[in-house]
C-alpha positions as CSV (number, residue, x, y, z in Angstrom):
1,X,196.0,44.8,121.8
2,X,195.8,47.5,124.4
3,X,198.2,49.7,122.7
4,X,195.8,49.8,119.2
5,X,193.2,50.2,121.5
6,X,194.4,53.4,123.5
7,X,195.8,54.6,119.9
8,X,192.6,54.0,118.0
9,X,191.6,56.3,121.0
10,X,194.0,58.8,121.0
11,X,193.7,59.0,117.0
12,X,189.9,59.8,117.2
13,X,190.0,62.0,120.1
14,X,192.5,64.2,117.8
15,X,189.3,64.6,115.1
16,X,189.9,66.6,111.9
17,X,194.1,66.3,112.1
18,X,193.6,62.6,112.2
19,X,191.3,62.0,109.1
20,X,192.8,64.7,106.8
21,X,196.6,62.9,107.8
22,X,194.4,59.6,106.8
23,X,192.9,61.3,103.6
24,X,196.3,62.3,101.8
25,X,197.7,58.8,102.9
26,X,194.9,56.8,101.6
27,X,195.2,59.0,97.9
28,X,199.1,58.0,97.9
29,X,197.5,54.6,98.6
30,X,194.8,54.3,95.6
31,X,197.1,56.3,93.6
32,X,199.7,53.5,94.3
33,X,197.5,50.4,93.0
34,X,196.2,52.3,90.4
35,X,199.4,53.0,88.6
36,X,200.8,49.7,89.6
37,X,197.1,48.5,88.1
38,X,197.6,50.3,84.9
39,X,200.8,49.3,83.8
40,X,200.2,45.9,84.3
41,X,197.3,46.0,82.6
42,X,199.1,47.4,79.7
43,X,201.3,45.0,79.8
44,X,199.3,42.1,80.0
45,X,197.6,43.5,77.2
46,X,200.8,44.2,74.7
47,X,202.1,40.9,75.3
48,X,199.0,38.8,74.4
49,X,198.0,41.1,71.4
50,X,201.5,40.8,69.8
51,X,201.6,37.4,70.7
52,X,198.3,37.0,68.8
53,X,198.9,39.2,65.9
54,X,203.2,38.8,65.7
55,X,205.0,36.4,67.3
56,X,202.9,33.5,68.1
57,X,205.0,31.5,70.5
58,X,208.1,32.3,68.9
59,X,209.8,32.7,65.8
60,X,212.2,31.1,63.9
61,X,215.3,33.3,62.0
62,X,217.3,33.7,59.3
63,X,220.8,34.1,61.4
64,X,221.5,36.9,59.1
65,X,218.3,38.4,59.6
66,X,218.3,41.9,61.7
67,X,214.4,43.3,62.6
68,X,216.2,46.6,62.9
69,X,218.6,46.7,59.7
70,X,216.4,46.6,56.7
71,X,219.5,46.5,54.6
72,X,220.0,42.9,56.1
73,X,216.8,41.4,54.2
74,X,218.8,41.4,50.8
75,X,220.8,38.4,52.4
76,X,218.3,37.2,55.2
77,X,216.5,34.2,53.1
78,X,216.7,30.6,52.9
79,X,214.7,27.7,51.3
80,X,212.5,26.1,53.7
81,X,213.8,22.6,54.0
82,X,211.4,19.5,54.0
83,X,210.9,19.6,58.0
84,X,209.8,23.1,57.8
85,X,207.0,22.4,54.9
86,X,205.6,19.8,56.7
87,X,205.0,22.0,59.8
88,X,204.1,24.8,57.8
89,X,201.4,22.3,56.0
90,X,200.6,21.2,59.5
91,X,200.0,24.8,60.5
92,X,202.6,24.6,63.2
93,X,204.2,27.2,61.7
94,X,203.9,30.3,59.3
95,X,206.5,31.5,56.8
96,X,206.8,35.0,56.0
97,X,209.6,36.3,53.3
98,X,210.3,40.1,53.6
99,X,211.7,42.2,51.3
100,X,212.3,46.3,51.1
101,X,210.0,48.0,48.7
102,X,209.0,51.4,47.3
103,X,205.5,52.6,47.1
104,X,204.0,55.5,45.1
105,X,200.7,56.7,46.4
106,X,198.9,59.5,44.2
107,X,202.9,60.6,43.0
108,X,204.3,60.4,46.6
109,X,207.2,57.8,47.1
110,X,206.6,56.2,50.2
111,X,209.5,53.3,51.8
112,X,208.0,50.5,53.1
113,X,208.4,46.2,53.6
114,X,206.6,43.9,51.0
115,X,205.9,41.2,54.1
116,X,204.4,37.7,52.0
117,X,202.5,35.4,54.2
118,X,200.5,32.6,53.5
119,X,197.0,33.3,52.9
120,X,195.6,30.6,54.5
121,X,197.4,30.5,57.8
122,X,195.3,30.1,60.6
123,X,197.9,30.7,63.8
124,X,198.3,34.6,63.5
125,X,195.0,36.7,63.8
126,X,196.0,38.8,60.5
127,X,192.6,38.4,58.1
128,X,195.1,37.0,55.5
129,X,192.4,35.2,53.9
130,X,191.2,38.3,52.4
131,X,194.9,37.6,50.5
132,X,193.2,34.6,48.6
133,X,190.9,36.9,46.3
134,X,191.2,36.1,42.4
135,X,189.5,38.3,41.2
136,X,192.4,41.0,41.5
137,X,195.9,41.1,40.1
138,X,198.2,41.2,43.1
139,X,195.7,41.5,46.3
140,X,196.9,43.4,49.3
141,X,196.3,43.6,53.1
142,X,197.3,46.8,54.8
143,X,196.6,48.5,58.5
144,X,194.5,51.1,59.4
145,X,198.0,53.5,60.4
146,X,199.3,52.2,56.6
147,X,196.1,53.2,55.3
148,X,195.2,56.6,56.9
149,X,199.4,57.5,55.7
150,X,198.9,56.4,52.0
151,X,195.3,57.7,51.8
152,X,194.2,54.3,50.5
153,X,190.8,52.5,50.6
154,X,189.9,48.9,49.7
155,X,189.8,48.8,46.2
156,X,192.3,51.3,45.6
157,X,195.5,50.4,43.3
158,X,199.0,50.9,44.3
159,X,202.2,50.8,42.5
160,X,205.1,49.0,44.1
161,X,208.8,49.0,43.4
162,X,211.5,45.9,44.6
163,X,214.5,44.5,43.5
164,X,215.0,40.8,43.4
165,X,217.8,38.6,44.3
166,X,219.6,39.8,41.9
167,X,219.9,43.2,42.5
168,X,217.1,44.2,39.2
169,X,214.6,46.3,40.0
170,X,210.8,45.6,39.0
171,X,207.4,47.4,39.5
172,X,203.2,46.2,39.7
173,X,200.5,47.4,40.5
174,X,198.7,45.6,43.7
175,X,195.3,46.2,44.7
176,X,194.0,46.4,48.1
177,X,191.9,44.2,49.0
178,X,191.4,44.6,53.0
179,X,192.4,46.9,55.8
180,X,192.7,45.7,59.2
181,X,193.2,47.0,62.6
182,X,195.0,45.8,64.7
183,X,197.3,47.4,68.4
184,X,200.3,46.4,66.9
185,X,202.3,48.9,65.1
186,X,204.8,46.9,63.9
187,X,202.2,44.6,61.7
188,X,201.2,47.7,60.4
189,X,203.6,51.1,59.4
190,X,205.3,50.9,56.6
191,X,204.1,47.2,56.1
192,X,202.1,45.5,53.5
193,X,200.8,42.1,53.1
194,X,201.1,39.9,49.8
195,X,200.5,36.3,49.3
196,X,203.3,34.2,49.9
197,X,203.9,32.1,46.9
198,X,203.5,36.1,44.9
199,X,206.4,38.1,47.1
200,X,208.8,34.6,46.0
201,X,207.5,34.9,42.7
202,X,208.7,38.5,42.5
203,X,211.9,38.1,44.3
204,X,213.0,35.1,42.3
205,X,212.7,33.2,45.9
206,X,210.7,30.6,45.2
207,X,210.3,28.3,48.0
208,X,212.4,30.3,50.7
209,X,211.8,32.5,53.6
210,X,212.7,35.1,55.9
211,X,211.5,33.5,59.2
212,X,209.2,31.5,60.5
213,X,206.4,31.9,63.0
214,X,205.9,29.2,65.6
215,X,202.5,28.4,67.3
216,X,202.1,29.2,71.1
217,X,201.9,25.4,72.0
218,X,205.0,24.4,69.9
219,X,207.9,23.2,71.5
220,X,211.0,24.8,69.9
221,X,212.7,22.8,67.3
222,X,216.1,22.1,66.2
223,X,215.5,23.3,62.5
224,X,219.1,23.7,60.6
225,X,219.5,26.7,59.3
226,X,217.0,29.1,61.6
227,X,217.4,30.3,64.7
228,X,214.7,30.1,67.0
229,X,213.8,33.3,69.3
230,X,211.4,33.3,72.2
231,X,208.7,35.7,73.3
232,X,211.0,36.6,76.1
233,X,213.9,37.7,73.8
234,X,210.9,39.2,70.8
235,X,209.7,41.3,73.6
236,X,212.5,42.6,75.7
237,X,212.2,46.6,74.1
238,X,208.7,46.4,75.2
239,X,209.7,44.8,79.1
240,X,211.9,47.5,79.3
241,X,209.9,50.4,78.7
242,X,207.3,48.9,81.5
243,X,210.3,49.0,83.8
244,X,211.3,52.6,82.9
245,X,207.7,53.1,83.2
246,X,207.1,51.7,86.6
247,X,210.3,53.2,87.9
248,X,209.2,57.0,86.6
249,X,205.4,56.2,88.3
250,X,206.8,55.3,92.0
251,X,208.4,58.7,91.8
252,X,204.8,60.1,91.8
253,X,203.0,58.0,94.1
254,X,206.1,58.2,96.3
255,X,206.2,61.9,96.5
256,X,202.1,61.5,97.5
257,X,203.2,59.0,100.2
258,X,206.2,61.2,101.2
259,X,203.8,64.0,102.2
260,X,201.7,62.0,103.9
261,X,204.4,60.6,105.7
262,X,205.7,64.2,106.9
263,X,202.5,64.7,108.1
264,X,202.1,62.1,110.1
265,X,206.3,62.6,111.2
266,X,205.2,65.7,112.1
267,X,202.2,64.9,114.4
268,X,204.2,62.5,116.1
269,X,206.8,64.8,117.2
270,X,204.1,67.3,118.3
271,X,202.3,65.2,120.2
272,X,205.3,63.4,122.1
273,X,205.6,67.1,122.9
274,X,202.2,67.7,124.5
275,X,202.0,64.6,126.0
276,X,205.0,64.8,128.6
277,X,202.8,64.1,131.5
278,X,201.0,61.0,129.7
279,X,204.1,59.7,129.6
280,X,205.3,60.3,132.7
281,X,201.7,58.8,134.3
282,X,202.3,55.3,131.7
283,X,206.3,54.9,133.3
284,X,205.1,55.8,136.6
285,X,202.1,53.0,136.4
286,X,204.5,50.6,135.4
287,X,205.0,50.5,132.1
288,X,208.7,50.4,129.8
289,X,210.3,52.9,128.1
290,X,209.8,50.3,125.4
291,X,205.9,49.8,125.7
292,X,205.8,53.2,125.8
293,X,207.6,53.8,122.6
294,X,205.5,51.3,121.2
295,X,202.1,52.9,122.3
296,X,203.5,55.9,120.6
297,X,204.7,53.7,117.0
298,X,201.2,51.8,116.9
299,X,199.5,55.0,117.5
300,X,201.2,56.7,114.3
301,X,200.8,53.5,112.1
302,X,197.4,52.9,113.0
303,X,196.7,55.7,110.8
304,X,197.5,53.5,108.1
305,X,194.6,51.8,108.9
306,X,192.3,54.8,108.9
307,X,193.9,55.3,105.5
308,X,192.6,52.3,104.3
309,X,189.3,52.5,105.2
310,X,189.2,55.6,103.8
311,X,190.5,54.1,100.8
312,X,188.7,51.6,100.4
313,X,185.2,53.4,100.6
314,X,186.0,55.7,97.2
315,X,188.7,53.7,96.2
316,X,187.6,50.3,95.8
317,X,184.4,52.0,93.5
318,X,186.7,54.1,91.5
319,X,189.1,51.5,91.0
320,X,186.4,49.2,89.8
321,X,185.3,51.2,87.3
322,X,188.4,52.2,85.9
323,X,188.9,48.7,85.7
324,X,185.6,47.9,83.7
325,X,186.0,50.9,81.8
326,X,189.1,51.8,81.1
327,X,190.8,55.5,80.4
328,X,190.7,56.2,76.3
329,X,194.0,56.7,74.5
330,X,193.9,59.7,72.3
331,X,194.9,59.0,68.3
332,X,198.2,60.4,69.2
333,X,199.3,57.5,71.1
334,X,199.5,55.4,67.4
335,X,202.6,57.9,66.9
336,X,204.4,56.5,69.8
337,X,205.0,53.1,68.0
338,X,204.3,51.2,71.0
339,X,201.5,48.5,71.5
340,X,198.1,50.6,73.1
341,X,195.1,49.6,72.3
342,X,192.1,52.3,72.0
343,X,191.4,51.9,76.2
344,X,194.1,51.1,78.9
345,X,191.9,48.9,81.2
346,X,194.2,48.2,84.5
347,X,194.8,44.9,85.9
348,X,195.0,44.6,89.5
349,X,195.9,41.5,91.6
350,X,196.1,40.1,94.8
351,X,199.9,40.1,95.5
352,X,200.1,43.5,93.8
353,X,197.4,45.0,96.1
354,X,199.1,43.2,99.1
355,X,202.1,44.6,98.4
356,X,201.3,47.9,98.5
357,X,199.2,47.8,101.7
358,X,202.6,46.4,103.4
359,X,204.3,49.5,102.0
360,X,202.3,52.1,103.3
361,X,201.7,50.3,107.0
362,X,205.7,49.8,107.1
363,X,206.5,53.4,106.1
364,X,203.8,54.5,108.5
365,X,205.0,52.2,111.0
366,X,209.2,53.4,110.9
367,X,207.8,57.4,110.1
368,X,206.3,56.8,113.8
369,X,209.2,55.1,115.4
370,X,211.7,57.5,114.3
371,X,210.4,60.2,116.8
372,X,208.8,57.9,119.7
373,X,212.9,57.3,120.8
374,X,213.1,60.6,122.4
375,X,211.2,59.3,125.3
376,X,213.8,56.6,125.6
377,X,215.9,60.1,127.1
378,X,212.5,60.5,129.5
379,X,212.9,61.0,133.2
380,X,209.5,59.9,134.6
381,X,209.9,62.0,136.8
382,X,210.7,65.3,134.6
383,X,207.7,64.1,132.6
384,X,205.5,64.1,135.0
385,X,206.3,67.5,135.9
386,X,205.7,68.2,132.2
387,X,209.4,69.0,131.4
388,X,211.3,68.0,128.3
389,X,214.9,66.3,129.4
């Protein structure tokens, strides 16, 4: 307690060096939480909007069906056996058959997946009841990035081209009948949405499926034939770019704290320096080279704690209202084929925040050792007399 005490006094009696060492550190500090903040905001946000609009809590495969290899959806299809209809009639789960299509907006040919669903499904947040309209041919639900590619409005008529099982090619017209939007690209580029029982009709499937998509309280099931995959497993491209993202925003906030860091190395070795006598009077009163070292460590860490005070006077505001209010994502980021949503709000936590308060007090803590062992070498006596051994 005495040595934060004569720090704390040493650090103030420095004035203007001591606060603008404190300023940079607290900056690396809020910068720190806010880019932790915002990525796991992100993420919280991608994984319970795909979840929503996607996955569910998990989906059930065709083994030979590839998400990446549209080529495989000529052979990924099976009849949905009597287990799976009576959780699909339970709402338990939601078939969807998938098959590869060409479109032909105004004389454009456009590539794209015919994705059939059941209009009535209630587990996935698509507006797939928009699908149930008779009063159309063939109705069809697109996304806002489908819509703004084709140039299509609701009401507008589309041809489409497939081939069925058999390898024949066919062609209707569809009509759109809704456009939703939604943060998940996959949902929506180069997809479009037909009734179920119409997309087996037009494949000569009847009755079959390409997978099936479980409900976030059902426990996987043992159902022969599918293979069951798990949010973990749906969601492991998207895990990794947080990583990759989290690994290329410590460089920033690191570089921040590195400069802060060197500042405060650097008044630590100056003032070790200055203060030869000081030291000498602290040996000759009695105290350790040890105590004395640490008087010297607690005084360069505690400006960690100046650096949180400053911090938390315009940091704790400005983080708030980034928090409430986000930071709006330009149209662009749609391109990147990534879940966004129109704001990034960040997301920050106690263990988080925690976390990086113990990184900056540790860093400050060693920066300040590393040049308070010189006066291990001390002679009290050559101190006193203001002399560097």
């Amino acid at each position: 307690m005495l040595a934060l005490k004569l720090a704390i006094r040493n650090l103030l009696g420095a004035g203007l060096r001591t606060w603008l060492t404190a300023g940079v550190l607290s900056i690396a500090f809020v910068v720190m939480v806010f880019y932790q903040g915002l990525l796991d905001g992100w993420n919280l946000h991608a994984r319970s909007t795909t979840r929503e609009w996607e996955i569910g809590g998990g989906q059930y495969w065709h083994p030979a069906y590839d998400r990446f290899d549209p080529f495989s959806l000529q052979e990924a299809h099976a009849p949905l056996s009597p287990q799976a209809l009576e959780l699909a009639a339970a709402g338990r789960i939601v078939p969807e058959l998938i098959t590869q299509a060409t479109a032909y907006p105004d004389g454009r040919m456009v590539n794209l997946l015919i994705r059939g669903i059941p209009p009535g499904q209630q587990l996935l947040s698509l507006p797939t009841a928009a699908l149930a309209a008779d009063s159309v041919g063939i109705p069809a639900l697109i996304g806002r990035r489908m819509a703004a590619s084709l140039r299509l409005q609701p009401g507008d008529a589309l041809l489409l081209r497939w081939r069925d099982r058999s390898g024949v090619f066919d062609a209707r017209e569809v009509t759109i009948v809704g456009i939703f939007r939604a943060d998940v690209p996959s949902i929506d580029q180069g997809q479009i949405w037909l009734p179920l029982a119409t997309v087996q009709e037009m494949t000569g499937m009847a009755g079959e499926a390409t997978l099936l998509v479980s409900a976030p309280d059902q426990a996987p099931l043992p159902l022969a034939g599918w293979v069951f995959k798990d949010t973990d497993f749906l969601l492991k491209e998207f895990t990794e770019v947080i990583h990759s993202k989290k690994a290329g925003s410590s460089i920033i906030y690191g570089t921040m704290l590195a400069i802060a860091l060197l500042a405060i190395f650097d008044t630590q070795v100056l003032s070790i320096f200055r203060r030869r006598r000081e030291i000498g009077t602290y040996m000759a009163l009695g105290m350790t080279r040890g105590q004395v070292i640490g008087l010297f460590t607690v005084e360069g860490a505690a400006h960690s704690l100046f650096a949180l005070l400053l911090a938390s006077i315009y940091g704790l505001p400005l983080l708030h209202w980034l928090g409430t209010h986000g930071i709006s994502m330009p149209e662009v980021a749609d391109a990147t084929g990534m879940t966004i949503g129109d704001k990034m709000l960040p997301v920050y936590s106690a263990g988080m925040v925690l976390f990086s308060v113990a990184v900056v007090i540790l860093s400050t803590a060693i920066v300040s050792y590393l040049p308070a062992r010189r006066i291990a070498r001390l002679k009290p006596t050559e101190a006193l007399r203001g002399r560097a051994q």
